[in-house]
TORMIDO-193007 format. One record per residue: x negated, y negated, z of N, C-alpha, C in turn; residue in one letter. Coordinates in Angstrom, 2 decimals. Layout:
{n.X=X; n.Y=Y; n.Z=Z; ca.X=X; ca.Y=Y; ca.Z=Z; c.X=X; c.Y=Y; c.Z=Z; aa=A}
...
***
This chain:
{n.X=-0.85; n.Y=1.17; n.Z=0.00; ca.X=0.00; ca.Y=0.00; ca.Z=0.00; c.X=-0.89; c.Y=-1.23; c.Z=0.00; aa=X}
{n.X=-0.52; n.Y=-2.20; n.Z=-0.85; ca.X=-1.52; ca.Y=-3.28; ca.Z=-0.66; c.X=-0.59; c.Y=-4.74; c.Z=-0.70; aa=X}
{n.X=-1.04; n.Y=-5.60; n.Z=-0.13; ca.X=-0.03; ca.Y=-6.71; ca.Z=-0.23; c.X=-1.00; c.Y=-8.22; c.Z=-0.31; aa=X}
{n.X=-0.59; n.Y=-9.00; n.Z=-1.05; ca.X=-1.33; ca.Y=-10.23; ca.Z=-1.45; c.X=-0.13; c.Y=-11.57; c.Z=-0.97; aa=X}
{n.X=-0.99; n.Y=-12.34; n.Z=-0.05; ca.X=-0.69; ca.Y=-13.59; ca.Z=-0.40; c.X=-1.39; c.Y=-14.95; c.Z=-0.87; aa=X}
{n.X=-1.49; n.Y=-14.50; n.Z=-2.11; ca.X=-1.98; ca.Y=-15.32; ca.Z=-3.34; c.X=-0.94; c.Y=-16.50; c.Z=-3.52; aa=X}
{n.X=0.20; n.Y=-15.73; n.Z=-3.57; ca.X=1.20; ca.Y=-17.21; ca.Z=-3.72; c.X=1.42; c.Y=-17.95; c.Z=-3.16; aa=X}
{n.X=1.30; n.Y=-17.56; n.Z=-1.31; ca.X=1.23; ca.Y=-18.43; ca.Z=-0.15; c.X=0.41; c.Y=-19.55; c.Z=-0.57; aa=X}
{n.X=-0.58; n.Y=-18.91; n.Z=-0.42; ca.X=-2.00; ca.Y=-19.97; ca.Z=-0.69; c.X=-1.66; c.Y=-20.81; c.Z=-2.14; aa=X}
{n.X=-1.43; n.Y=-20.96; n.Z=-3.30; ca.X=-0.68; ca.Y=-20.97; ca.Z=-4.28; c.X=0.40; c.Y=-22.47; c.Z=-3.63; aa=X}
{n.X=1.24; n.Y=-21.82; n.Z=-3.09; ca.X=2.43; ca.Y=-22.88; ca.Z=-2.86; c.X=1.50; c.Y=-24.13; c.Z=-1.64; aa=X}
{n.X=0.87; n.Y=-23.48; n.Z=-1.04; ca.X=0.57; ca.Y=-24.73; ca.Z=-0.12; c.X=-0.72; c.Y=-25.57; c.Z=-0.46; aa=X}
{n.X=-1.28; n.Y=-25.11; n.Z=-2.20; ca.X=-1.85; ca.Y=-26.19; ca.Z=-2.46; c.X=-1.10; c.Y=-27.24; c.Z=-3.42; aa=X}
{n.X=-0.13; n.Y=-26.42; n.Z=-3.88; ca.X=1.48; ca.Y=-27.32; ca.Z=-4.70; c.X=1.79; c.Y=-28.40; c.Z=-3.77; aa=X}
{n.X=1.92; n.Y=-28.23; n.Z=-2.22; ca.X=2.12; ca.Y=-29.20; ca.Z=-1.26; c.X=0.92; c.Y=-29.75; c.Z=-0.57; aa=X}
{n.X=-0.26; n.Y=-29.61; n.Z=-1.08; ca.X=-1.15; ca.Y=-30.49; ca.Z=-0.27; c.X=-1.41; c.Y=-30.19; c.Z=1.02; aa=X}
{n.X=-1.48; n.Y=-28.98; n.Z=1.34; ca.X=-1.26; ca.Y=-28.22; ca.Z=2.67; c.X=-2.68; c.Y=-27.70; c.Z=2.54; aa=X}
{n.X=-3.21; n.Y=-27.57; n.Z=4.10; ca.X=-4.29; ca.Y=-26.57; ca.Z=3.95; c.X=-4.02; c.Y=-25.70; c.Z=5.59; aa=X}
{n.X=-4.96; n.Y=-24.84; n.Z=5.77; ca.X=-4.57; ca.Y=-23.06; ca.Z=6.02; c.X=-4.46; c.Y=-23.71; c.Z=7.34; aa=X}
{n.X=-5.12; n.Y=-24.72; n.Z=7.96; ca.X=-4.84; ca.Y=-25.39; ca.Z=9.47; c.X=-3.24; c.Y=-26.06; c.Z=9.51; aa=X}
{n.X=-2.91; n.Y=-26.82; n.Z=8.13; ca.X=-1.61; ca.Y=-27.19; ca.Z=8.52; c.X=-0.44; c.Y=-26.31; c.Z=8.26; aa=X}
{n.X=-0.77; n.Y=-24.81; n.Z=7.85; ca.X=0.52; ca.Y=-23.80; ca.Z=7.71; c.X=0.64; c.Y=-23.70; c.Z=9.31; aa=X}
{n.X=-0.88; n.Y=-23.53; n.Z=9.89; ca.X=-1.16; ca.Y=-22.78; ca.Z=11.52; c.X=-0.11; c.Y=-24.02; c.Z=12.15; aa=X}
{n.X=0.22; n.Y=-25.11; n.Z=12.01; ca.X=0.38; ca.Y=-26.11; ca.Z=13.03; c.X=1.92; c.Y=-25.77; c.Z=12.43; aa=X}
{n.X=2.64; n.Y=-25.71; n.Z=11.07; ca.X=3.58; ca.Y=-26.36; ca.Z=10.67; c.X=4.34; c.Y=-25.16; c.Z=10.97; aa=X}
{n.X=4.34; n.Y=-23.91; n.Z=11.05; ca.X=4.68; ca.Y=-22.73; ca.Z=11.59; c.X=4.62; c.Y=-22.21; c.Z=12.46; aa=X}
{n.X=3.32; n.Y=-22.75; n.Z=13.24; ca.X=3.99; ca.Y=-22.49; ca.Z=14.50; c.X=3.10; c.Y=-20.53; c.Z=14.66; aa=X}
{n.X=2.27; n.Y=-20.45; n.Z=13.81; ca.X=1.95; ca.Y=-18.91; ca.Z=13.52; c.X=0.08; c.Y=-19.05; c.Z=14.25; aa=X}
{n.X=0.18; n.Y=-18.10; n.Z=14.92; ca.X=-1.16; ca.Y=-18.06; ca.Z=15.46; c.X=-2.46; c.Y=-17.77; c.Z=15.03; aa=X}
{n.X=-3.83; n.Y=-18.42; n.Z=15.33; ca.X=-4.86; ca.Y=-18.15; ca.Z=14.42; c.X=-5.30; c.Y=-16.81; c.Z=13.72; aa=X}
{n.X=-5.00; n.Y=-15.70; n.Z=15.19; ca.X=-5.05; ca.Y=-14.52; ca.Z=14.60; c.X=-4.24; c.Y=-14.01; c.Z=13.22; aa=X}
{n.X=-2.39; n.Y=-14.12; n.Z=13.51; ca.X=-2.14; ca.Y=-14.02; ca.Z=12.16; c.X=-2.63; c.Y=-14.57; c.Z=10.48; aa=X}
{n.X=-3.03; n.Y=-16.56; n.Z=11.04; ca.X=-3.85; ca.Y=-16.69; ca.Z=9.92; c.X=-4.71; c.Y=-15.80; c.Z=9.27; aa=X}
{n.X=-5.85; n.Y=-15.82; n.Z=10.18; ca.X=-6.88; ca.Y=-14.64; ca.Z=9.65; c.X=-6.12; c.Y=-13.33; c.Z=8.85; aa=X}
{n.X=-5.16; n.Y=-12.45; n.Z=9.77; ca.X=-5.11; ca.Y=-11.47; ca.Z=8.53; c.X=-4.25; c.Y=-11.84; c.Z=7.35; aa=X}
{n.X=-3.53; n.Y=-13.00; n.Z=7.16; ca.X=-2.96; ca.Y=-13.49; ca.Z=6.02; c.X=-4.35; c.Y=-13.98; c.Z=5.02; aa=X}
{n.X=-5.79; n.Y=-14.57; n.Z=5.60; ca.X=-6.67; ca.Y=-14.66; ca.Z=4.70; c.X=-6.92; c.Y=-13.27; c.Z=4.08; aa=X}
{n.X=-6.99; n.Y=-12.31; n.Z=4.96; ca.X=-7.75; ca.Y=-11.28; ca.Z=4.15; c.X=-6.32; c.Y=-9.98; c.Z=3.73; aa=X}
{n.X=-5.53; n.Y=-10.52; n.Z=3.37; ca.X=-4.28; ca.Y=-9.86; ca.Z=2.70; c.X=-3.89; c.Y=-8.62; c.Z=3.75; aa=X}
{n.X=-4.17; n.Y=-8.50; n.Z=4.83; ca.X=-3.34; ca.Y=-7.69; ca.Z=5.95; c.X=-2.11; c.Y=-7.71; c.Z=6.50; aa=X}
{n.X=-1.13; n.Y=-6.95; n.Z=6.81; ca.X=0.16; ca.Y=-7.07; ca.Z=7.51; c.X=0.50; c.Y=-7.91; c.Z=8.10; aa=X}
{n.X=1.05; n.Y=-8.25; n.Z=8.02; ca.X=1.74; ca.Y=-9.39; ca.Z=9.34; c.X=3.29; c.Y=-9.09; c.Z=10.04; aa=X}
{n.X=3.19; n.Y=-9.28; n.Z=11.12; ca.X=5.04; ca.Y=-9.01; ca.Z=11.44; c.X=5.64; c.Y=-9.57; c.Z=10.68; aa=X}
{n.X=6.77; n.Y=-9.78; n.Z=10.19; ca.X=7.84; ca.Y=-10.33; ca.Z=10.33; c.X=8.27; c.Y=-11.78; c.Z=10.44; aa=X}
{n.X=8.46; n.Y=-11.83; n.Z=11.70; ca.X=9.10; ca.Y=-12.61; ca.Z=12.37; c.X=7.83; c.Y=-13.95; c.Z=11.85; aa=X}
{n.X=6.33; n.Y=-13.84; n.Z=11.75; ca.X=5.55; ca.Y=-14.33; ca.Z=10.92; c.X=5.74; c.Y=-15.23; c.Z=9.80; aa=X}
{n.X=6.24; n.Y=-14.10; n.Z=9.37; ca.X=6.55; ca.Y=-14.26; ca.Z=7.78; c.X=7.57; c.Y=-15.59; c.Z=7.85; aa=X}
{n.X=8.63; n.Y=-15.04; n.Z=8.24; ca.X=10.14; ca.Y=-15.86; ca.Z=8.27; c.X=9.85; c.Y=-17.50; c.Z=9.13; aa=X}
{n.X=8.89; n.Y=-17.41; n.Z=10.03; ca.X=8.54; ca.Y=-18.71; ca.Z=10.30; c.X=7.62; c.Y=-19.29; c.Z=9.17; aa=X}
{n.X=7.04; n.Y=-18.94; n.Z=8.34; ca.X=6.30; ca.Y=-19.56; ca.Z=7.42; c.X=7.19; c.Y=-20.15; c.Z=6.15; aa=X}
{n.X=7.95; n.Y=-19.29; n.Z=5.86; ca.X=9.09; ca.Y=-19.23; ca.Z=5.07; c.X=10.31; c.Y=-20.65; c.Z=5.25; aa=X}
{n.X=10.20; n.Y=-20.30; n.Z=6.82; ca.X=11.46; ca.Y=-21.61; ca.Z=7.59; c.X=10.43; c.Y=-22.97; c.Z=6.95; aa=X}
{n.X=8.99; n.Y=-22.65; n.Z=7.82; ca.X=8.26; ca.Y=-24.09; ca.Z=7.66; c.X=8.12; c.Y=-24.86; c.Z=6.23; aa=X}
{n.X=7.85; n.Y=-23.77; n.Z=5.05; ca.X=7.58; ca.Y=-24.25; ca.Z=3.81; c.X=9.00; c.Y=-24.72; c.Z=2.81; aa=X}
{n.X=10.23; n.Y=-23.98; n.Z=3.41; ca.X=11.28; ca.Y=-23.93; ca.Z=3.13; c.X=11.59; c.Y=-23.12; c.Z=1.51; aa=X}
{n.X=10.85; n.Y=-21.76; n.Z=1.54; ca.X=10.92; ca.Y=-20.97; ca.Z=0.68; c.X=11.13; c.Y=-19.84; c.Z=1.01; aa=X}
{n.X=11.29; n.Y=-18.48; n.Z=0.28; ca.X=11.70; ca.Y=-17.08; ca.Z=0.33; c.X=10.35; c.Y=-16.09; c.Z=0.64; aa=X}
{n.X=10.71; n.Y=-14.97; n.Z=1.14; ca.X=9.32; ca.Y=-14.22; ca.Z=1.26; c.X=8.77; c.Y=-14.03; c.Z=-0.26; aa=X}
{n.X=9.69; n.Y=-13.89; n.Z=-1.13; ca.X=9.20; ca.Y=-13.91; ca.Z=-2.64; c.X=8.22; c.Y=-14.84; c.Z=-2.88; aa=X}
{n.X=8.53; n.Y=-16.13; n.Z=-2.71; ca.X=7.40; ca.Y=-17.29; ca.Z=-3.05; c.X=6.18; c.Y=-17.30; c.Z=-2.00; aa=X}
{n.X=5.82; n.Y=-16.00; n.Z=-1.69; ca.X=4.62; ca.Y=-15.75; ca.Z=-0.68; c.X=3.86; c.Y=-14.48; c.Z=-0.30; aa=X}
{n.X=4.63; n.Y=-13.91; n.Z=-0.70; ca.X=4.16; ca.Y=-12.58; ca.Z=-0.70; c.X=4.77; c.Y=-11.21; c.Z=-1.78; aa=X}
{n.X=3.14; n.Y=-10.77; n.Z=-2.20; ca.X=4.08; ca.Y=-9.94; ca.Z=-3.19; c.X=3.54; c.Y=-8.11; c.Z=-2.50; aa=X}
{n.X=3.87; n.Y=-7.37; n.Z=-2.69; ca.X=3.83; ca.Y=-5.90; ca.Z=-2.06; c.X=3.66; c.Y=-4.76; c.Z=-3.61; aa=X}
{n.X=2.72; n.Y=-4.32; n.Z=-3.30; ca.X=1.97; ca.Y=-2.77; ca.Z=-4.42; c.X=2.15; c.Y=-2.10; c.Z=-4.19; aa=X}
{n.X=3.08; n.Y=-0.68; n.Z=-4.24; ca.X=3.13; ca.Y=0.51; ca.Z=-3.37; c.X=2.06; c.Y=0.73; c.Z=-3.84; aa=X}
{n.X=1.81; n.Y=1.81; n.Z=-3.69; ca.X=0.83; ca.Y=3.14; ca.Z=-4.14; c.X=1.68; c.Y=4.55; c.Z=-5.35; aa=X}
{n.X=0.66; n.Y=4.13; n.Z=-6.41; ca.X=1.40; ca.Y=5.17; ca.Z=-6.88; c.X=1.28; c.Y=6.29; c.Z=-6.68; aa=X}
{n.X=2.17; n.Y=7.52; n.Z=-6.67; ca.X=1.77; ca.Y=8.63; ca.Z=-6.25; c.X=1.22; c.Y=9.30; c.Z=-7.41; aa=X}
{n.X=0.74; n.Y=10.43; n.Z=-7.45; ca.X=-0.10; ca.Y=11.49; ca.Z=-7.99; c.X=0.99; c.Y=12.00; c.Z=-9.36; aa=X}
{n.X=0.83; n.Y=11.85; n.Z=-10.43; ca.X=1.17; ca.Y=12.46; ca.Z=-11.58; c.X=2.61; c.Y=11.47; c.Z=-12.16; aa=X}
{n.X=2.11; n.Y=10.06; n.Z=-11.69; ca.X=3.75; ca.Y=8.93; ca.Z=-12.16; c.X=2.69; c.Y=7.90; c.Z=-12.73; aa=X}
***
């Protein structure tokens, strides 16, 4: 499973935002920053505050790869 937020980063240079003012404007803690730099999981509840702050969808922030399985 792999998951990118390319678009995050993406939308908050559309707004002139940088990775300290998502941390302040969301309300999301340094630790989660960090694994949003290096494309790691995040809860939830994360997500949806970033989402509230920027006033966009998890779509405009994150996109998700399954894994394909063996012989598809």
């Amino acid at each position: 499973m792999a998951i990118s937020y390319d678009k995050l980063w993406k939308l908050l240079i559309d707004k002139k935002f940088k990775k300290t003012d998502l941390k302040s404007i969301a309300s999301i803690s340094p630790n989660t920053l960090a694994k949003l730099g290096k494309d790691e999981i995040v809860d939830m509840q994360s997500l949806l505050k970033i989402c509230d702050a920027l006033k966009c969808s998890l779509n405009d922030i994150v996109d998700y790869f399954p894994e394909s399985k063996d012989g598809e």
